[in-house]
C-alpha positions, 0 to 999 in steps of 0.5 A, a space after each residue: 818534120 821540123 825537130 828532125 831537120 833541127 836534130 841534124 843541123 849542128 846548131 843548138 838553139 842558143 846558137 840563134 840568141 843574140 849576144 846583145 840583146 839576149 833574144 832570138 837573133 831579129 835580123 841577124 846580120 854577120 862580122 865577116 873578119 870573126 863570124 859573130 852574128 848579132 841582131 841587125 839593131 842591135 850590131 847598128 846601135 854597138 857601133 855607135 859606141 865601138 865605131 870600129 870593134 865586133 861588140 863580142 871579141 872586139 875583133 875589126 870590123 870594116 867601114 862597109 859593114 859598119 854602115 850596111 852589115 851583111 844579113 846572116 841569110 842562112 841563119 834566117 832560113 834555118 830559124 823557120 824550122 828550127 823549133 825552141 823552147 819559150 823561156 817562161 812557159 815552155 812552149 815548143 815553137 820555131 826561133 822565127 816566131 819566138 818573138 811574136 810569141 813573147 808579146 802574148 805570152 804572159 809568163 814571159 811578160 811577168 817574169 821579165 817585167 813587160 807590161 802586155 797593154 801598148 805604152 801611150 804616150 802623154 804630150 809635154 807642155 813643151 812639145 811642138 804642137 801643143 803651144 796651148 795648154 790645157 788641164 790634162 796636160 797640166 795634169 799629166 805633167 804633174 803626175 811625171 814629176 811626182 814620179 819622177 823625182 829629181 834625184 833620178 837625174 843629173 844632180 851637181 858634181 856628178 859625172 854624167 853628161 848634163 841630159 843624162 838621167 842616172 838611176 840608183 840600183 835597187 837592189 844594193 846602195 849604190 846611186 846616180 849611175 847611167 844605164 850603162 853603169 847600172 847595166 854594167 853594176 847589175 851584171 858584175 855584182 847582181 847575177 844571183 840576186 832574183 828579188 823582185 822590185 821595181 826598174 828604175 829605169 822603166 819608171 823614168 820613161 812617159 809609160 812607166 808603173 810605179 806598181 809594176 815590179 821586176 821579178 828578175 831584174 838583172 836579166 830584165 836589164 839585159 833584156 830590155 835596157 842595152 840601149 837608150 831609148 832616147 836614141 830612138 824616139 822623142 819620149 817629149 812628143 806623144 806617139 800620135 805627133 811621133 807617127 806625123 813626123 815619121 810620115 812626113 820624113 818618109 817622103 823625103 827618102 829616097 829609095 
């Protein structure tokens, strides 16, 4: 039943991939002035950067919609019974599902360098609530620095913002660039290269793997790296101190 309504709508399955984040579209939210849609996080996170220009035709976009965009409900409604294909292991399953299916999935986790165990976070000496410190701690805190070694971040005479780490690509000789530049490097002079290595980027964070490598790089930039996650979560609290504060915040919002 669902591959014959998909096969009399006029959308075809890369219809429903954001342009952003290059995933099925989670939230898909539409620009009035030129109709591209994209992921609702990912639209929110564009305007951050654009203020004012679609992330796609650098078209207009209104204040309204910048703060509060409008939900492509009627994209939502055909990805329920819109089947596609899983990108790794060809799976047949509707758009809506995809997602959830890539979280089990592990051809998709190996291919796009996504580990299938939950990230844990390790308490900084430094975090708030953890004015005591003990040997695991003390412990944690070494292993991050060995690696992590200083050259992946901020290093006098470059141009980057102060607090903002830089990475060298693995795949050529260019070094100290921010995630944009790698992301924007990697895109214009690295779409043929599928050499397996391992994401600098992935390895700078708390639940990095030095031994987990990356078979296609670029694409796992583009899949996992269009935006900072610092922009989201405190990656210097542990995630028990995390879901405190979130819980704490939630009861000053109102609804």
């Amino acid at each position: 039943m669902a591959e014959d309504e998909s096969a009399s709508t006029p959308y075809t399955e890369d219809d429903f991939y954001c342009p952003i984040c290059q995933e099925v579209f989670k939230t898909p939210v539409r620009v009035a002035a030129c109709q591209h849609v994209f992921c609702r996080k990912c639209f929110l996170t564009a305007m951050k950067e654009s203020r004012i220009h679609c992330p796609l035709c650098r078209g207009s976009v209104t204040r309204r919609e910048r703060a509060c965009p409008e939900r492509a409900l009627d994209l939502e409604t055909i990805m329920r019974s819109f089947p596609g294909n899983c990108r790794c292991c060809s799976q047949r399953i509707e758009l809506y599902r995809m997602r959830q299916h890539y979280k089990t999935c592990e051809k998709y986790q190996d291919e796009f360098g996504v580990s299938s165990a939950v990230p844990t976070f390790q308490l900084s000496p430094d975090s708030v609530g953890n004015s005591n410190s003990n040997s695991n701690s003390e412990a944690s805190t070494s292993g991050n620095e060995a690696r992590h070694p200083p050259q992946a971040y901020q290093e006098e005479g470059n141009a980057s913002p102060p607090d903002q780490p830089t990475f060298d690509c693995p795949l050529c000789e260019e070094v100290n660039m921010t995630r944009q530049h790698l992301l924007d490097h990697c895109n214009s002079n690295h779409r043929a290269h599928v050499v397996p290595v391992i994401c600098p980027i992935c390895l700078s964070l708390p639940w990095g793997d030095p031994t987990q490598l990356t078979r296609n790089f670029v694409s796992h930039l583009n899949q996992r790296h269009q935006f900072d996650y610092e922009d989201f979560v405190n990656l210097q609290l542990d995630e028990e101190t995390q879901y405190q504060i979130a819980i704490e915040e939630s009861f000053h919002i109102n609804i």
